[in-house]
C-alpha positions in Angstrom: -21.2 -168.0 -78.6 -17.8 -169.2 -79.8 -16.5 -171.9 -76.9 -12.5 -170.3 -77.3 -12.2 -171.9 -74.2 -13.2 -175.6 -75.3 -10.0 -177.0 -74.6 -9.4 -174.8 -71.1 -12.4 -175.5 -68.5 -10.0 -174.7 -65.9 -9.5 -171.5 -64.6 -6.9 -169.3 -64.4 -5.7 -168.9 -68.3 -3.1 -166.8 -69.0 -2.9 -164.4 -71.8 0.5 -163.6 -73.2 0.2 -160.0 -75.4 3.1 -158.8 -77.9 3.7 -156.6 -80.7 3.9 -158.5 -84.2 7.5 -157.6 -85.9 9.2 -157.1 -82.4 11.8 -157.2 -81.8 12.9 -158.1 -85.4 10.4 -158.1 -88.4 10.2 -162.1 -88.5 10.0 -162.8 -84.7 6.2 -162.9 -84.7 5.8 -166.8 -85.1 8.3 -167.8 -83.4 7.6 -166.0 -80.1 3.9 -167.1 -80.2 4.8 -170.9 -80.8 8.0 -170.9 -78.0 4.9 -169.0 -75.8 2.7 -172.4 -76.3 5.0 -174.4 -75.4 5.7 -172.7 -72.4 2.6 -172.6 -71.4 0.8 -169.6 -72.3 -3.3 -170.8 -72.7 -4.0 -167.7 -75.5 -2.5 -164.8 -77.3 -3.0 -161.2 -78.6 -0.7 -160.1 -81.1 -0.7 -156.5 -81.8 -0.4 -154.9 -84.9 1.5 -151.7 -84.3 0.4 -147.8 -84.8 2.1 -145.0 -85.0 -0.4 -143.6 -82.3 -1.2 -145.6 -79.7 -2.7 -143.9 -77.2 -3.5 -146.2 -74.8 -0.3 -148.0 -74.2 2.8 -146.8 -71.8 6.3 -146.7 -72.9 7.5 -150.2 -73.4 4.6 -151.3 -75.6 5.1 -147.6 -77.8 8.5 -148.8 -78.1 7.6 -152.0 -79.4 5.2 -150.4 -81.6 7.4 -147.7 -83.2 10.1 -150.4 -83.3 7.8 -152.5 -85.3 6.8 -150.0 -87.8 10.6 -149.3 -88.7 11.2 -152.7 -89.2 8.5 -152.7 -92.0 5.5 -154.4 -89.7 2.3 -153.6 -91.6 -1.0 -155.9 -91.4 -0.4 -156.9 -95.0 2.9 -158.3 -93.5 1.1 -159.5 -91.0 -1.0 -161.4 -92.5 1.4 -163.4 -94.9 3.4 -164.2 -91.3 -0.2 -165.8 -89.9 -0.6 -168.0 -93.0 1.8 -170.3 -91.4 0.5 -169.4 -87.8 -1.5 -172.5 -87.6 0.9 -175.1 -88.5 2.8 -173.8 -85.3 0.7 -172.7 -83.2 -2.9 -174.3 -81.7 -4.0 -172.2 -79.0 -6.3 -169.1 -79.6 -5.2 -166.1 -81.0 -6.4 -162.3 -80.8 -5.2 -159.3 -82.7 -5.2 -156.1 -81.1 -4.5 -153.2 -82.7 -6.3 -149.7 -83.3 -8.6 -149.3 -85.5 -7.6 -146.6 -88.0 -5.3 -149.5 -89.4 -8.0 -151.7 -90.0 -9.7 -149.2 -92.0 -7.0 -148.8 -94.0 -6.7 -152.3 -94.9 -10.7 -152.8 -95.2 -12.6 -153.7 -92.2 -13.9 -157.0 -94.8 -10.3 -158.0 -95.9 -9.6 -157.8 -92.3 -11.9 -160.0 -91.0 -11.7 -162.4 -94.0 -7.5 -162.6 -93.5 -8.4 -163.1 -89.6 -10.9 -166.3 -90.6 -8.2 -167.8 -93.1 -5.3 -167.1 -90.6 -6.9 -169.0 -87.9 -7.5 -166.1 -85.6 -10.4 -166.3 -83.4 -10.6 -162.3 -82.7 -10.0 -159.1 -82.6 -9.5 -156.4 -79.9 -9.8 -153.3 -81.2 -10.0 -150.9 -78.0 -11.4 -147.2 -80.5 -14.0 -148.9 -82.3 -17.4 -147.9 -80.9 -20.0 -150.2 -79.7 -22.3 -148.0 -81.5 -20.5 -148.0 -84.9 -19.5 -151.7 -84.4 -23.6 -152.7 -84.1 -24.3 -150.4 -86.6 -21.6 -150.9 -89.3 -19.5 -153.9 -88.7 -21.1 -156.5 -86.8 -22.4 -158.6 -89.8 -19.0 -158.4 -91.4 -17.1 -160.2 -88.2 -20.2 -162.5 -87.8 -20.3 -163.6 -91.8 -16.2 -164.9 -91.1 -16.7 -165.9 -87.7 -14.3 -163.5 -86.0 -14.9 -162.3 -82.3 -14.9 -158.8 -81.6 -13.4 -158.4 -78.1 -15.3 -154.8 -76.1 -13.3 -153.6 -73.2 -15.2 -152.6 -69.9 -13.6 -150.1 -67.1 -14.4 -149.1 -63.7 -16.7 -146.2 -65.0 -18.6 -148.6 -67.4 -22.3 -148.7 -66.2 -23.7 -152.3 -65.7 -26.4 -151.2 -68.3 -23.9 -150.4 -71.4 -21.5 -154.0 -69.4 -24.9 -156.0 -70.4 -25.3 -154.5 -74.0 -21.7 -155.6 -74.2 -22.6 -158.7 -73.1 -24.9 -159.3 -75.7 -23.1 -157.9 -78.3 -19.8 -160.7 -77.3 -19.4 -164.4 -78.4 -15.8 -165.2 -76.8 -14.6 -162.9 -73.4 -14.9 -159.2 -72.4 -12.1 -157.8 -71.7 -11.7 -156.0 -68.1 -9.3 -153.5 -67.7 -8.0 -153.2 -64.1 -8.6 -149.4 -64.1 -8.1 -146.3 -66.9 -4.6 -146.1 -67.0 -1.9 -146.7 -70.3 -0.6 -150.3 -70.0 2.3 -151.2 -68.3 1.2 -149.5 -64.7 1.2 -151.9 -61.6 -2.1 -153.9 -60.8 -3.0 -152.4 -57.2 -5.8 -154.3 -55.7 -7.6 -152.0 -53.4 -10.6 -152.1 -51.7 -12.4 -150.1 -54.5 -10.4 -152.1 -57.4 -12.1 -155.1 -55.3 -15.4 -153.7 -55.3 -15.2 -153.1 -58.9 -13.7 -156.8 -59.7 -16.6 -158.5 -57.6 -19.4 -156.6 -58.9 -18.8 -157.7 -62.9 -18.1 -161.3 -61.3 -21.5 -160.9 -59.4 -23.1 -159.4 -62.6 -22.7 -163.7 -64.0 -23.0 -162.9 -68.3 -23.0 -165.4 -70.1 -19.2 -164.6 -71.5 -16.1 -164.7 -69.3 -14.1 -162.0 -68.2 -10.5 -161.2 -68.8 -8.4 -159.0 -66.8 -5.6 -156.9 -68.4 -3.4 -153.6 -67.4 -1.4 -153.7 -64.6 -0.9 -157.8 -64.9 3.2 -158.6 -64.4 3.8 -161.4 -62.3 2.8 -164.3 -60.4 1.0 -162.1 -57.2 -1.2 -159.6 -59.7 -2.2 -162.9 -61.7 -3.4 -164.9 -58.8 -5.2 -161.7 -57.6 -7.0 -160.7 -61.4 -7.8 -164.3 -61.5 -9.2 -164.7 -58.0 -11.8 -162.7 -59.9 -11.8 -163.4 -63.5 -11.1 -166.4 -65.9 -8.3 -165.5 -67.4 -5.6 -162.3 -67.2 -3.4 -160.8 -69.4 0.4 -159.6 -69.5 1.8 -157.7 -72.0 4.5 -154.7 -70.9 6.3 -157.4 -68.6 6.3 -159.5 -71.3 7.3 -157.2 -74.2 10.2 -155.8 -71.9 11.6 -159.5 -72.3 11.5 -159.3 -76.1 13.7 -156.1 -75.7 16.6 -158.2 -73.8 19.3 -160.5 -75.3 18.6 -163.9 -75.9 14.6 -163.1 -75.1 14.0 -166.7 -76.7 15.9 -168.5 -73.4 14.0 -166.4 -71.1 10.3 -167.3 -72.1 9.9 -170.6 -70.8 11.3 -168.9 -67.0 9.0 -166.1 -67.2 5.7 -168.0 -68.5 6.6 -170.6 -65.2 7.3 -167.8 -62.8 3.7 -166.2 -63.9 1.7 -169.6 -63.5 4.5 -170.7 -59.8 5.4 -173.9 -61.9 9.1 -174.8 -60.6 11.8 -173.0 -62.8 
């Protein structure tokens, strides 16, 4: 298993995502190193498509706003060459799958491996097809391929998941688009507790629904780490987003501001 983690025993990691060429078609670098400095423990950049199913309004926006500026993952990948002389925390791309199999699920994993990324998150890519098809490609260049567990996975296909992960699986509060409010309830509870009480071998991640410093403390309570994205990309839409990362990274994590 890839230790991601090595440097971050601690609990409590936050996960800051964001769409790659948003708001302008060169932002991607810059955001993820001021989000470093800030704070922020790892990243997901996504790589936008012009169907994303799974993600509310503000992160469609940031997608279709993305693909007019010109954001492809050949773009994409000439931005990352520089990623790690900026940026040293660990770094996901998320995106839908279609995309990668336009650019070659191969030179995809091989630009991931020279880029520095540790992963990828690819929510439409079957487990099924992944083990059958793809699994030795992300193995031979070292690159994690992140499976996402809801509250109607069975504990049978969570422990094949399990098996088939070498970094974190990621837990999605419930089976809504992003951007909805975390609610905690007694059956979200039930439902956080039981993968906790399950103990695999990889950590979980909690994402959807993750927008401040109340719904962090209460994913984390349960998981590792959580993740934020719509709160986050709303930012990015404002003026002068760069001045406002530092504030909203410390008001996720209660530092004083």
């Amino acid at each position: 298993m890839q230790d991601i983690f090595n440097n971050q025993k601690e609990d409590k990691l936050l996960s800051i995502y964001f769409t790659a060429g948003y708001p302008s078609i060169d932002s991607t670098i810059d955001i993820a190193e001021r989000l470093e400095r800030a704070g922020a423990d790892f990243l997901e950049i996504g790589f936008p498509y012009s169907d994303p199913v799974a993600d509310g309004p503000v992160i469609q926006h940031s997608s279709e706003q993305a693909l007019k500026n010109g954001m492809t993952l050949g773009v994409l990948f000439e931005q990352l060459k520089t990623l790690r002389e900026r940026v040293s925390i660990p770094v996901f791309l998320m995106g839908y799958f279609n995309p990668v199999l336009q650019y070659g699920v191969e030179n995809f994993c091989r630009d991931c491996h020279e880029a520095g990324i540790q992963g990828a998150i690819i929510p439409d890519l079957p487990m099924y097809e992944y083990e059958e098809l793809y699994q030795e490609t992300f193995r031979k260049y070292q690159i994690s391929n992140v499976f996402l567990v809801t509250p109607q996975t069975s504990e049978e296909r969570i422990h094949k998941i399990d098996g088939l992960s070498d970094s974190f699986i990621y837990l999605l509060s419930s089976n809504a688009t992003t951007g909805k409010q975390l609610a905690v309830d007694n059956q979200a509870e039930h439902y956080f507790q039981r993968l906790k009480d399950m103990q695999l071998r990889n950590p979980l991640v909690i994402g959807f629904g993750i927008s401040d410093h109340q719904t962090f403390r209460k994913a984390t309570h349960y998981a590792k780490g959580a993740i934020i994205g719509s709160a986050f990309v709303k930012i990015l839409g404002e003026e002068n987003y760069q001045n406002k990362i530092d504030t909203f990274i410390r008001s996720i994590k209660e530092q004083s501001i």
